[in-house]
Every structure is written in C-alpha cells, then in structure tokens.
N, C-alpha and C positions, 0 to 999 in steps of 0.2 A: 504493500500500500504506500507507504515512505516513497521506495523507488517510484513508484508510478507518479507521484506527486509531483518527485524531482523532472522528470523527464518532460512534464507537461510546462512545468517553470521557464526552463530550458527553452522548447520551441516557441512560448510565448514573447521570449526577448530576442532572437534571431528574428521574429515576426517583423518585430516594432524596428531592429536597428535596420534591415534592409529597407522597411518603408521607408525612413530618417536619408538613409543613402541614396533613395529612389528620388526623393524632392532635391537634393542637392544636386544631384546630376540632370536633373532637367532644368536646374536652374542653371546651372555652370554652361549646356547648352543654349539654352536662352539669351543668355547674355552676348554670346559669342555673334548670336543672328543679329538682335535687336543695333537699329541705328539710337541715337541720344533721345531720339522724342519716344522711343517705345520700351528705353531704358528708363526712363524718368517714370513714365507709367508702372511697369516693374515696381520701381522701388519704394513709390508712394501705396501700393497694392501691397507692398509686405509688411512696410511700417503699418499702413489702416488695420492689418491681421497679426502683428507682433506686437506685446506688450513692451519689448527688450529697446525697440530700436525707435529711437529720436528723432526728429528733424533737425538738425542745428541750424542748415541755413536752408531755406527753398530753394534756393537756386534762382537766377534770373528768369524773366517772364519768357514764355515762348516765343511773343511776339518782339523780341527785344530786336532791336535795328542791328543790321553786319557790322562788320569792324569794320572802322574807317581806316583811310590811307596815312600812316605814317602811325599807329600805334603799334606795328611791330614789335619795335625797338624796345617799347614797355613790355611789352606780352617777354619778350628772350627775357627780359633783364629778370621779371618777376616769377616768371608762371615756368619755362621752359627746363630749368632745371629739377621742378616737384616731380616731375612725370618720368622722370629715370630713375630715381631714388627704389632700390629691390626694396620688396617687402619682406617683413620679419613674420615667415609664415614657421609652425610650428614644426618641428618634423617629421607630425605624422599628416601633414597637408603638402601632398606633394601639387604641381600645377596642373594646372586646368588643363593642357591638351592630354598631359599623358591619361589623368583618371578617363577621359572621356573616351581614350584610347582602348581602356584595361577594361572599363567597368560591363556588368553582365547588361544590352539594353533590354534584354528579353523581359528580366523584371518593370521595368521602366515602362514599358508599354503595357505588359499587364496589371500595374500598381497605382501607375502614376497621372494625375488627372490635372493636376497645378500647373497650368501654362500659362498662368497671369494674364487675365484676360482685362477689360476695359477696367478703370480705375474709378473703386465708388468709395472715396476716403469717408473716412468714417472718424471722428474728433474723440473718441473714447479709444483708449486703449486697452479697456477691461478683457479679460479671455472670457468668451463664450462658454456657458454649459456643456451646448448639442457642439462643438468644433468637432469637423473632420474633416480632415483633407481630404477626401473622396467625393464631399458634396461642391466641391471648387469647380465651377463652369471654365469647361474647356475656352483658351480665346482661338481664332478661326486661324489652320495654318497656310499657309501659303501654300503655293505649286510644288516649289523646292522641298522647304521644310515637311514636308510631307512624303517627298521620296524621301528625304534626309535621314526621320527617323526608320525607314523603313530599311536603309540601307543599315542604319546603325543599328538595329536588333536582328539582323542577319547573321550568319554562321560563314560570311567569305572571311578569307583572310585580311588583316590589314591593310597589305599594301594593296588588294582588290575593292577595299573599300574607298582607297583614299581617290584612285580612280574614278572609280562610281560617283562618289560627294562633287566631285572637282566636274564631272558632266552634268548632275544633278542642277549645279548653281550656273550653268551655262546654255541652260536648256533657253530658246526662244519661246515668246510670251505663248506661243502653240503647243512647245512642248516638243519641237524638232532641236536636231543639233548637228547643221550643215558640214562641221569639222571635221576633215578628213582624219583618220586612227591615227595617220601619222602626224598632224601637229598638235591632237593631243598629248602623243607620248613622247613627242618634243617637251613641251609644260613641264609636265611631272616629271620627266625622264622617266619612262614604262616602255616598255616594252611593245611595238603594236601589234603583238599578238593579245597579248593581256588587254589592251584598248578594245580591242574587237571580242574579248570575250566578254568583255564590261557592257561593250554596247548590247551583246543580247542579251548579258543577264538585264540591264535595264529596261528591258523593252517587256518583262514579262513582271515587273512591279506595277503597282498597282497606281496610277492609269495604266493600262496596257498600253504598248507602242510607244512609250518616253524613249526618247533616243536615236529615233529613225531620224533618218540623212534630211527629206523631204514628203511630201504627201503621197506620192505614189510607192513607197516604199511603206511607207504604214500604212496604206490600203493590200498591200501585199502582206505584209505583217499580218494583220489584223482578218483576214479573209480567207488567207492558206496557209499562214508557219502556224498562227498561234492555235487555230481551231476551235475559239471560242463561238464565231457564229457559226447559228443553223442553216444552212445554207437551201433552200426548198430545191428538190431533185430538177427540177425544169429548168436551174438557173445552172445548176454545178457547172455542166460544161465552159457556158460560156465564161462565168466567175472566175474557171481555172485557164483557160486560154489569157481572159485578160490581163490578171493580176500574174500572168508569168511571163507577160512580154515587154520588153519594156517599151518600144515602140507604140503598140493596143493602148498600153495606159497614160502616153502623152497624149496620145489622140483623146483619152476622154479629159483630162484636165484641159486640155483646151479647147474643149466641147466643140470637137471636129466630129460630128454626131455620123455623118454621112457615110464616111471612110472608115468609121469605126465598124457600122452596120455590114461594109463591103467586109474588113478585114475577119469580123468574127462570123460571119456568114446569117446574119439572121434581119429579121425585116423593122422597120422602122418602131411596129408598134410591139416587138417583141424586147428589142432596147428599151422601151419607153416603161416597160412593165418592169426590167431588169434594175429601169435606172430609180422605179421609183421602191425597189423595195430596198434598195441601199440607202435611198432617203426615209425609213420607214421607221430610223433609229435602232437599228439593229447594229450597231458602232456609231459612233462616236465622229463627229467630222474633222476631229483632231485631237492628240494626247489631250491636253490642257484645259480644254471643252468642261465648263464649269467651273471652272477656277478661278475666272476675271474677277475681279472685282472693282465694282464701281464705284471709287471714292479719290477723292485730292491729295495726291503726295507732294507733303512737302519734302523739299530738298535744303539741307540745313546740314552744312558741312562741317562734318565728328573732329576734322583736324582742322589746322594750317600749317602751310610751310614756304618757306621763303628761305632767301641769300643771305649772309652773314660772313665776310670774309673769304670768300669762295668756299664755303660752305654751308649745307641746311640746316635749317632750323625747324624742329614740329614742334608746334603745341597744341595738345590735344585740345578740343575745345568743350570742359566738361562745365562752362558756368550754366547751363541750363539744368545741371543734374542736382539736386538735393545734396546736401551734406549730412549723410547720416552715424550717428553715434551710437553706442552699446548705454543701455541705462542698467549698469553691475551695481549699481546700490539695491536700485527694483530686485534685481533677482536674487541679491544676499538676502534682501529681507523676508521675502518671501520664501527662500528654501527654509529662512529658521522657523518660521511661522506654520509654514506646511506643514503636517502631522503626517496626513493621507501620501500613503507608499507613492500610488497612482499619481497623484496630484504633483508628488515633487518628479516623478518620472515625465509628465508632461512640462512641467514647467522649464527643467530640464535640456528637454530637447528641442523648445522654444527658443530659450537661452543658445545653443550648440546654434541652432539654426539662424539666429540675428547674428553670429559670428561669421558665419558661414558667408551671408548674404555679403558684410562689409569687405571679405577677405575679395571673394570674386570679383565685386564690382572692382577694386584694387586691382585686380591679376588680367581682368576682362581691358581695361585702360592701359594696363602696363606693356601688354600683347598685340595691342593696338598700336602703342605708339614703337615695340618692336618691329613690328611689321613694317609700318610707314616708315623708318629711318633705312630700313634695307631697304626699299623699293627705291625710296629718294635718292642712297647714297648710289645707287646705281643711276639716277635719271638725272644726276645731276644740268648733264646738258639741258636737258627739255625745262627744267626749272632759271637755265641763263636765256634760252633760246629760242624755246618754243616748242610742239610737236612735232616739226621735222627733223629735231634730234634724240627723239625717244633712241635708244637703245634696245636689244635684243635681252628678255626678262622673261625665265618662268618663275611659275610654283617654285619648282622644285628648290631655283637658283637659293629663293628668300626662307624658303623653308630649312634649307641647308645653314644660310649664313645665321637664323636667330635659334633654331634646335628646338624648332616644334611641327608637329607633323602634319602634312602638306594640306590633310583635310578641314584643320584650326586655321590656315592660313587662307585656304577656299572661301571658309563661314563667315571670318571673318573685313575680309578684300570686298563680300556681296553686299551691297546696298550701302556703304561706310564712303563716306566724300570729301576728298581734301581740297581745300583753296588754296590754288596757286598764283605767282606773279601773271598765270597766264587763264586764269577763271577756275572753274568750279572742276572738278571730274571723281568721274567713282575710282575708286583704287584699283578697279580689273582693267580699268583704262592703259595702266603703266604695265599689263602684263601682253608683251608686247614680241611677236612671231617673228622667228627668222627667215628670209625666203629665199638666201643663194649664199654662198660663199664669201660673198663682200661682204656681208653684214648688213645686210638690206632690208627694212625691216618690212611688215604686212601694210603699216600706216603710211607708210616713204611710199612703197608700192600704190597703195590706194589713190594716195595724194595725186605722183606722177599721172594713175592712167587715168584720174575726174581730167587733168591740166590737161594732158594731150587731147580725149574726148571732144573736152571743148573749146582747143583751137582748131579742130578739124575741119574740113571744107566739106559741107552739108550739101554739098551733091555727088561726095566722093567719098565716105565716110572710111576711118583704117578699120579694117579687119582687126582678129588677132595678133594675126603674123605683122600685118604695119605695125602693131605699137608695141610686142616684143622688140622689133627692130632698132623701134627709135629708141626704144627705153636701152638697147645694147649699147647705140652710139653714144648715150649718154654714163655709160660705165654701170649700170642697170642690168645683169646679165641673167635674165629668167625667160622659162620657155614657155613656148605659145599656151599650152594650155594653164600656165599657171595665171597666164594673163584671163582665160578664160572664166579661171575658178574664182579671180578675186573681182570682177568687171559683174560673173553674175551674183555675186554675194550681194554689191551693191546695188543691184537692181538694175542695169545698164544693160539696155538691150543689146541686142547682134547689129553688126553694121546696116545689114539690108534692111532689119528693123528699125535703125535712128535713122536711114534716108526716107523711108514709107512715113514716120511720124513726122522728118522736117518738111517732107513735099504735103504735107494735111495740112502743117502750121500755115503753108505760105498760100495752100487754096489750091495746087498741082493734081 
C-alpha cells in the first residue's frame, strides 16, 4: 500500500514539471517569431496572468514618431553598448536555440495551448481559483508557424529539420517555393539531395502541396503522387494524361481550352465537366488557400544600424517593449504564508515561470542583435553604398559565425526589420545568392536585366541569349537560362511577349 502511494506521488510531479517545461518552450519559441509589437503583447498577457512580474516602465506609445536624423550618435553613445552585455543565466539554463533544439515537441503539441493570444490586461494581479493553463485561447498561427510546429514535433533528424524550417519561412504568400534545390542548399550549405528530400517530405505536411516549385506541379502533386482525391472513374484517364504532361498542363493554366481538348482527345463539353469538378473543391486552389488574413501590418523596425568609423552600429530598438521586473518580496511572502502543499507548488512555478519569461525576452534581444551584427559585419558595403553592393550571405555563413542553429537564425531573420542609411528592409533581404564565379550576386543580377529590359528597343526586344551576352560584355558571366530563371521570377515576360504588349500600348 506504502509502495503504491509512493509510485503514484512520483508520476504526479513528472506530470506537472513536463507541463512547466511545455509552457517555457512555447514561449522561448514565441519569442523567436514575434516582431516588437507582438512581443509587447506577449509580455503584457503574462504580467495581466502573473502575480510575480511588474511593469517598471510601459515602454513608449506604439504610435511614437521614427527617429529622427542625427540622433544616432545618442542612441551609440547611450543604448548601443546595453544590448551586448551576456546574460548571467544560471547553469542549468542553457540558450534558447539549443533547448528548442533538444527538447521533446511531441509533448508541446499535445500539452501545450498558451500561444499568447490578443492582450486583455487585467489591473489585478490576484491568482485565480479555477487557473489553468489549458483553458488559455489559442492566438491564430500563421502559414509558416504552422508548418513550423509541425516540422518541430516530427521524428526527422536535425539537420533535416533545419532544412524544412528555412523552406517553411520562405514559402510565397501561396504557399509555392520557386527555389531551385540547388540555391537552397547553397543557404544552408545541404546537400541537394537532402533539399529534394525536404521538399517532399514538405509537400505531405499539413497543407498538403507546401513546397511545390509552381501551380502545375501541385496540381500534379495533389491529383497523382499524393492520392488524396477521389478521382470519379470517367475522369481518371484524362486526370492522369494531364497532370503527367507537362506540356497538357500549361495549356490549361493558360486556358488554351481548344488545344487542350485536341491534345487529350475528348470534346469541349466533356473538359467543361472535367474542369468543373476540379473546381468542385475537391483541392485546394493552392497550398496557403485559407491562411490570408485580412488585416494592416505594420512595419516598425526591431533594429537600426548605421556607420560609425567604418564600422556598424545596431541598436536594437526595444523602447516600445515594457520593462518588466520579478516582485521576490511577493513570493517570499507568500511561500511563508502558504501552508497548503499544492498552493506553494503552484505558487512556485508561477515564480520559476516570471523568471523564465525575463531570462528569454533577454536571450530573444541578445540573438537578435547576434544575428544583425553578423549579417551587417558582412554587408558592410550595402550599409556605405547601397544594394548594389550586397555581398554573397547564407544561413549557414551567420549561423556558423554566432553558434546557433540555422533554424533560430531562419525564425528569427522572418518578419524582424532593420533601418538602414538606405531605408527600411526585412533581414532575409541581406540573405543574398551567388550566381557565377565572380561573385555576382541574384540582386546585381536582377538589377542588370530590369536596366537592360528597359533600355531595349521595343520593336526589337533581347531575347535571353541578347542579354546573357550583354550582361558577359559587361564582366556578368551567367548562362542563358539563368537569365531565364531570374527575368521569370520577376515576372518579365519573353521577348515576343514584351513586343505583343509594346505594339497594344502604342494601338499596333
């Protein structure tokens, strides 16, 4: 009877500390995504739910005016030094990327419901009777965050994760990812075998078809690899003709209906039945299909950086974020008071957990502004010069130079914005493709074939091969189709197609 007592004791506090660990690692996640205005929400949602943890200062008003020109020099003198200083973390808190690395997400997702959702402060700090972190309303995840976790409670290995995460945050607002295997596994330095097995394991997460190259490609996906739809027998045939040719299936994205009818052999109104059971909802018109959401993002830049002796400066820019304290008198008093076993266990882990919260937000800032000083100390040019001196910059380079791992460096690069001498950009901006042996980056590239495009002679427009050429003479040495793949990234038609659009404009 004893023994059976003891044993039941036992799983009851394994219970409670994995729960304890479950909320800390979704928040240490949390933080990593959140830009400062969904950080601040966070924090005022933990203080309104923690007895432990203070406001000291609110932090400046959201709507507070940019910095102005020539307060720099204040911000280095004063601020720019706070944000390197390590923290004195305990030594059983190791950093945030590794735990996020190490820890099980399997519990996480079955445990854990605290995603800090919109903020209802609440002026009392008293602990609830009924509290449980279980009744915590989920807040809505995004596209990404959503593959993210799902990548992160998977059974791949590490480095097939950090793959996965770094496609996941790169995905287009559809949910395609035009990137050929190989300049992914340029990025991360992967392998493009491993890229290529990333991309299918992706495509079978949940949206189905995240990952595919383009739309006919997830119509293939989605209609003959994955085998989720029911296909009615009158249609297979055609269904498996189309979606296995690649030809068949431009002709219907570009609703050439005619030639389509010609090439699969069947009559106008037998396409017309074909085409409407695919519009019948039986898939999805594309990965991301659902996920929009309709609301104002603002863009409110997490750092700045600027020149200082021929060198950069970051300062994080956390005045909008609360300054929050530990209230340790509150919890000495209360453990003496507490009698009830339970009560001081909760109280407890309240306390553990307002610790917790100050440590991350610290660690989440600190890794921020790791990141940005590696990205800068590489792009120095672009910070004297501009964008046509970006520099060739993966993942991998920055992940290597601060010794955290490539997928902490992903999370945190997505949606984070620094001000520069030369305006606003997200951080994935500086993560920047090499396209030849000179050093020539993807944006240089771009730059060059918008400039040639548009001094071309619009009754003569260059082909690929013309602006390969020109781009050789000018020390630019990339091949035709590279010029292909980055003119159609950017949406730039084919030659015969800019002469057909110039001869409309002028009434031809």
């Amino acid at each position: 009877m004893s023994s059976s007592l003891k044993i039941q004791q036992q799983q009851n506090l394994v219970l409670k500390t994995d729960l304890r660990m479950t909320l800390q690692m979704r928040q240490s996640i949390e933080m990593l995504l959140k830009n400062q205005f969904e950080l601040r929400e966070m924090i005022l949602e933990e203080v309104s739910e923690n007895p432990f943890l203070e406001v000291e200062d609110w932090g400046d008003d959201i709507q507070e005016e940019p910095l102005q020109h020539g307060e720099e020099a204040e911000i280095a003198d004063t601020k720019s030094e706070d944000v390197t200083v390590p923290l004195k973390i305990n030594d059983d808190s190791a950093d945030m990327s590794s735990i996020l690395a190490d820890f099980d997400w399997e519990q996480i997702r079955e445990t854990s419901s605290n995603n800090f959702g919109e903020t209802n402060l609440k002026k009392s700090n008293d602990i609830p009777n009924d509290f449980n972190f279980e009744n915590t309303v989920p807040a809505e995840e995004s596209f990404a965050q959503s593959l993210d976790f799902q990548i992160s409670v998977s059974s791949y290995p590490e480095t097939m994760k950090d793959v996965l995460i770094y496609m996941a945050y790169n995905l287009d607002a559809r949910g395609f990812l035009a990137d050929s295997d190989e300049d992914i596994a340029l990025q991360i330095a992967a392998d493009v075998e491993t890229v290529a097995e990333a991309r299918e394991i992706l495509k079978n997460f949940e949206p189905s078809g995240c990952g595919c190259r383009n739309f006919p490609e997830y119509l293939r996906f989605i209609f003959i690899e994955h085998g989720s739809v029911d296909i009615p027998e009158k249609f297979e045939k055609s269904v498996n003709r189309l979606f296995s040719d690649e030809t068949m299936l431009d002709l219907l994205v570009k609703k050439n209906f005619d030639a389509l009818c010609g090439s699969l052999g069947i009559t106008q109104q037998e396409l017309t039945e074909l085409l409407l059971f695919f519009r019948s909802g039986v898939a999805s018109p594309y990965p991301a299909f659902g996920y929009e959401q309709e609301r104002t993002e603002y863009v409110k830049a997490d750092l700045m950086v600027f020149m200082r002796e021929g060198e950069p400066v970051i300062y994080i820019d956390d005045k909008m974020l609360p300054t929050v304290v530990l209230k340790t008198e509150l919890f000495e008093d209360n453990m003496k008071n507490v009698k009830n076993r339970s009560e001081k266990h909760f109280i407890r882990e309240k306390y553990k957990n307002a610790e917790w919260i100050i440590k991350s937000v610290s660690d989440r800032n600190r890794t921020l502004y790791q990141v940005a000083a590696s990205i800068f100390s590489h792009q120095k040019a672009f910070l004297e010069h501009g964008d046509k001196f970006l520099k060739p910059l993966t993942l991998k380079d920055v992940s290597d130079d601060i010794g955290r791992h490539i997928a902490t460096v992903s999370r945190l690069t997505n949606g984070k914005y620094a001000q520069t001498p030369h305006g606003i950009f997200e951080l994935k901006y500086f993560f920047v493709k090499q396209v030849n042996d000179n050093l020539t980056t993807n944006k240089r590239l771009e730059q060059k074939i918008v400039e040639i495009i548009e001094g071309e002679n619009r009754e003569n427009p260059y082909s690929d091969d013309d602006i390969a050429h020109i781009l050789s003479k000018e020390g630019i040495e990339v091949a035709r189709r590279t010029v292909a793949k980055y003119r159609s990234k950017m949406n730039i038609p084919l030659a015969r197609e800019r002469k057909r659009n110039y001869q409309f404009e002028v009434g031809n």
